[in-house]
N, C-alpha and C positions, 0 to 999 in steps of 0.2 A: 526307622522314622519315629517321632514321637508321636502325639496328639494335636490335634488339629484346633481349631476356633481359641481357647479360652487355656490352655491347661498345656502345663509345661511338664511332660514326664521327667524323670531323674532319676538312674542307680546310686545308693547306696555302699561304701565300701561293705556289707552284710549283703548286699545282694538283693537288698528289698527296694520295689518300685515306691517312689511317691510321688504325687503329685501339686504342685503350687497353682492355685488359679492368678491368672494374669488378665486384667481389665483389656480389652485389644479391642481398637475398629479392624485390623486385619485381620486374615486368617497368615499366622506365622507354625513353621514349624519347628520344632527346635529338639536335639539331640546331645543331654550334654552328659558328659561322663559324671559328675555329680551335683550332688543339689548346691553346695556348697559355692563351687562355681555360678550354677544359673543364678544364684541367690547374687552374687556379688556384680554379676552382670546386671541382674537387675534392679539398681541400688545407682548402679553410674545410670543405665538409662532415663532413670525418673530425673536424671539431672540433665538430661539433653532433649534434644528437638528432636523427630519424630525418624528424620533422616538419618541423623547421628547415631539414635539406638539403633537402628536396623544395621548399622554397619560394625557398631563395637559388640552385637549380637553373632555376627557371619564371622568377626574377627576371636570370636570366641569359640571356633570351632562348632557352632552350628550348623544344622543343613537348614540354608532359609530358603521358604519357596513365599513371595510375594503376591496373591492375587490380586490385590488393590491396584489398578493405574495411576494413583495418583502420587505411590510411591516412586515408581520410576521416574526420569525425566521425564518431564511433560513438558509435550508443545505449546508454545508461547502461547499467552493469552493473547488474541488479537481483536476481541469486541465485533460492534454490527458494519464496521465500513473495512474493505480493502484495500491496508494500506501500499502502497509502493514505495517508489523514488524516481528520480532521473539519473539516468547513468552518468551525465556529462557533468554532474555539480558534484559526483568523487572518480571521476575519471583522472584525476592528477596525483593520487593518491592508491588507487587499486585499478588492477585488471578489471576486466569486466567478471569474468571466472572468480573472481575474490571477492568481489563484491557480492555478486552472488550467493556466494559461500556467508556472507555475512548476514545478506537479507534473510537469507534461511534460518538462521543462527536469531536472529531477532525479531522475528516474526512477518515480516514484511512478505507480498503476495505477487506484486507485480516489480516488473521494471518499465520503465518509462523512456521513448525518445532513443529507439534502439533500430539497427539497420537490418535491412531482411536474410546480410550477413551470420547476425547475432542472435538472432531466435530460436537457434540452437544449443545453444551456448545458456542462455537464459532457461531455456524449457529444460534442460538437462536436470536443474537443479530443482526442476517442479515450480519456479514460477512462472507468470503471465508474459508477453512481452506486453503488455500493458497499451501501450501506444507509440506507433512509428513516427520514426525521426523524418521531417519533411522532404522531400526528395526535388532536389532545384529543377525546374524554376519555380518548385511549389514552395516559395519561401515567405519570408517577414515582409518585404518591402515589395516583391510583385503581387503573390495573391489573384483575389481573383474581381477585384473591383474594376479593372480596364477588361474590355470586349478586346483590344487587339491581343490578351494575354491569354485569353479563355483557351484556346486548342490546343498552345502546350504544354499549359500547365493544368487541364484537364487529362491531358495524354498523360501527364507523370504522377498523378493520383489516382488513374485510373489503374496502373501499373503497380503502384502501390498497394491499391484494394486487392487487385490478384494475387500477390505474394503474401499481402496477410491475410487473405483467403485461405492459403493452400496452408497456411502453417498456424490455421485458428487462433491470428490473433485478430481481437477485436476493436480495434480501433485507429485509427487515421488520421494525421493532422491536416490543417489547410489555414492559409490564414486572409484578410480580405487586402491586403495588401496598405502602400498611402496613398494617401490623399492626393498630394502630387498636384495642389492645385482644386480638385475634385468635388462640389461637393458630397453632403456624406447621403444623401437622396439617391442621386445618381449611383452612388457605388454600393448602396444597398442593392437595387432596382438589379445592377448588373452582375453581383455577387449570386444573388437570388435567379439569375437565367444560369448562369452558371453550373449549381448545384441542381437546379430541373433537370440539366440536360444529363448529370450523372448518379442522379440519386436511385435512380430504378438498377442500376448497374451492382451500385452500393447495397440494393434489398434485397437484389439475386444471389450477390454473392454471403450477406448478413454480418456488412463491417459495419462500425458503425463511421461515419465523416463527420469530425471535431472541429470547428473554424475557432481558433482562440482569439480571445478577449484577452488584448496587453495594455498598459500606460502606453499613452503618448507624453509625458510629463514628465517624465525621469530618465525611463532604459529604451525606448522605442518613438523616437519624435516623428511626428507626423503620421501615424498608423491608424487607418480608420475605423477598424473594430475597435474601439477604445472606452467604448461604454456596455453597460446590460441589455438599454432599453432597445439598441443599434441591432444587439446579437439577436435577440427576443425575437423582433420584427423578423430578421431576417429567417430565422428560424421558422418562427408564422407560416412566410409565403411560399416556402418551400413544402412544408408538411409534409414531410417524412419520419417517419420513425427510425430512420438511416441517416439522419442527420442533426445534430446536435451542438450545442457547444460548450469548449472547453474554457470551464468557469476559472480563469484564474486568484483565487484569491488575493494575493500578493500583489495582482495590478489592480484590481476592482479597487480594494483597501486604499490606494492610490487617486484612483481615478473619482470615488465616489462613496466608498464607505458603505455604511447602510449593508453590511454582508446578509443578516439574518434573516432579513425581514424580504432583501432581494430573494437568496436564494430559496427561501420555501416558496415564496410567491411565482417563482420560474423553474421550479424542479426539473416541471415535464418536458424543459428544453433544452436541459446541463444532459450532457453526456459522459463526463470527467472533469477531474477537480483537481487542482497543484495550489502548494501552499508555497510560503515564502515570508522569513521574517518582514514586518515594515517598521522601520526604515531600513535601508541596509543588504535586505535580500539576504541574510542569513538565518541563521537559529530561530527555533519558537521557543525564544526562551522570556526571561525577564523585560530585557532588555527591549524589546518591541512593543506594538500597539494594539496585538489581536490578542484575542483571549482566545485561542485557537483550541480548547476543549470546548468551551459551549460553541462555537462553532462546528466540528466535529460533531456535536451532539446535535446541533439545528438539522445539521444536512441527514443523519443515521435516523433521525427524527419521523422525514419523510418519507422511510422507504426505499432511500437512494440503492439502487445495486452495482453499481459502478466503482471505479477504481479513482482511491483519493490517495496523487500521490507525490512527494515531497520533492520540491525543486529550489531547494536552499542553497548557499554556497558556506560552506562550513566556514568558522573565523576563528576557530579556538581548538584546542587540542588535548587529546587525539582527536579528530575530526568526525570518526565513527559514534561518538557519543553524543553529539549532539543529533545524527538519524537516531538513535537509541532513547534519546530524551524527547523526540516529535514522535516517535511512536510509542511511548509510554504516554505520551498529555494528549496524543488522540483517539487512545482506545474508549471507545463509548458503549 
């Protein structure tokens, strides 16, 4: 073995040792048959990148030992928020297993909107299931703003809470269903008996229950969570720390705008976050209306610990680069 930190040993065809000092952040080891060689090695290196020399180094019959981590691969940078995805907006394009494999691959932490099926399948690859896919009649348009709905769609969220209990995942959806005529008084009032009757359920077990905030104006007509101030209240009356809501970005932007200023002013009542190009419901990219890094940065701002995660429908191709480009514009 040569010498270690700074200093690159070498025989001479005479037989004499000498030594070259070499400027290094590493500690490299290097073994070469003569000077003449590490000389020429080290001539191309100053012409390469940090990476480059360390391999036309090893390719020069060196024994290299790397202690630096920052030489090897390194895991993605991922910033102060958790990002994810939803499975069902590359589900026409990859397995769940592939996807998987990708989110890992790009830094991504959860998955979103996955069946008590899949949480194995997802955990395998070391991420989150982030938050479960509604289980009917816990859906979009029942909910839980009618009383004559409450028992079974109670019964299938509570069922819910159990199996992502047993497989620690942390989150749950629910949504307040429509209007159907209703006012939004009424289906607050009843949403909020609702969630009393199972949020001590939700604290024994430590899920947390997400009622999402959608447009009614575009993709979801007549849905009566359809504002902040609606979720807010609702949230209020309940007071639990087991019940939350899931901030849509992508409908708020829709419905009312004003993201920055809502969301710090209501942190303590978001429990997860999805984004979504506007208009269009694709890419964060140009082409839209949010400046979805200072946004990222508003919410990482507060403190947020929760999972922010990407429910776009891909428009351009390959379609994995544009999840590749929403988590590169919201690392914070």
């Amino acid at each position: 073995m040569g010498r270690p930190i700074d200093a690159i040993s070498a025989v001479d065809q005479k037989g004499n040792e000498s030594e070259k000092s070499v400027p290094a952040a590493e500690v490299v080891f290097l073994n070469f048959q003569n000077l003449a060689e590490s000389s020429e090695v080290l001539i191309r290196c100053c012409l390469m990148n940090r990476r480059q020399a360390l391999t036309s180094l090893m390719a020069a019959g060196g024994a290299l030992t790397i202690e630096d981590p920052a030489l090897t691969d390194p895991q993605p940078k991922r910033g102060r928020l958790k990002q994810g995805v939803s499975y069902w907006t590359y589900q026409k394009w990859y397995s769940l297993g592939d996807l998987c494999k990708e989110c890992v691959r790009i830094g991504l932490q959860g998955m979103d909107l996955v069946t008590p099926d899949q949480y194995a399948t997802v955990q395998k690859y070391g991420l989150v299931p982030s938050m479960t896919s509604g289980t009917p009649p816990n859906t979009i348009p029942i909910g839980l703003n009618r009383l004559e709905n409450h028992d079974r769609v109670l019964a299938s969220l509570k069922n819910d809470i159990t199996l992502a209990a047993a497989a620690t995942v942390p989150n749950v959806i629910t949504f307040s269903g429509n209007r159907g005529g209703m006012p939004d008084g009424e289906g607050l009032a009843n949403c909020a008996i609702a969630l009393n009757k199972i949020k001590s359920y939700a604290e024994e077990k430590g899920v947390t229950i997400n009622l999402e905030l959608l447009n009614s104006k575009v993709d979801h007509h007549d849905y009566m969570a359809d504002h902040s101030a609606w979720g807010v209240e609702l949230v209020k009356r309940v007071n639990s720390p087991r019940v939350k809501l899931l901030y849509d970005i992508y409908h708020m932007q829709i419905m009312e705008g004003d993201l920055i200023r809502t969301i710090r002013n209501n942190i303590a009542y978001i429990g997860h976050f999805h984004t979504g190009g506007v208009p269009g419901r694709h890419e964060l990219d140009g082409s839209q209306e949010v400046d979805w890094h200072a946004v990222a940065n508003a919410i990482a701002d507060t403190g947020y610990q929760g999972f922010f995660s990407h429910e776009f429908v891909p428009a351009n191709t390959p379609p994995i680069r544009g999840l590749e480009q929403a988590f590169e514009t919201c690392i914070v």
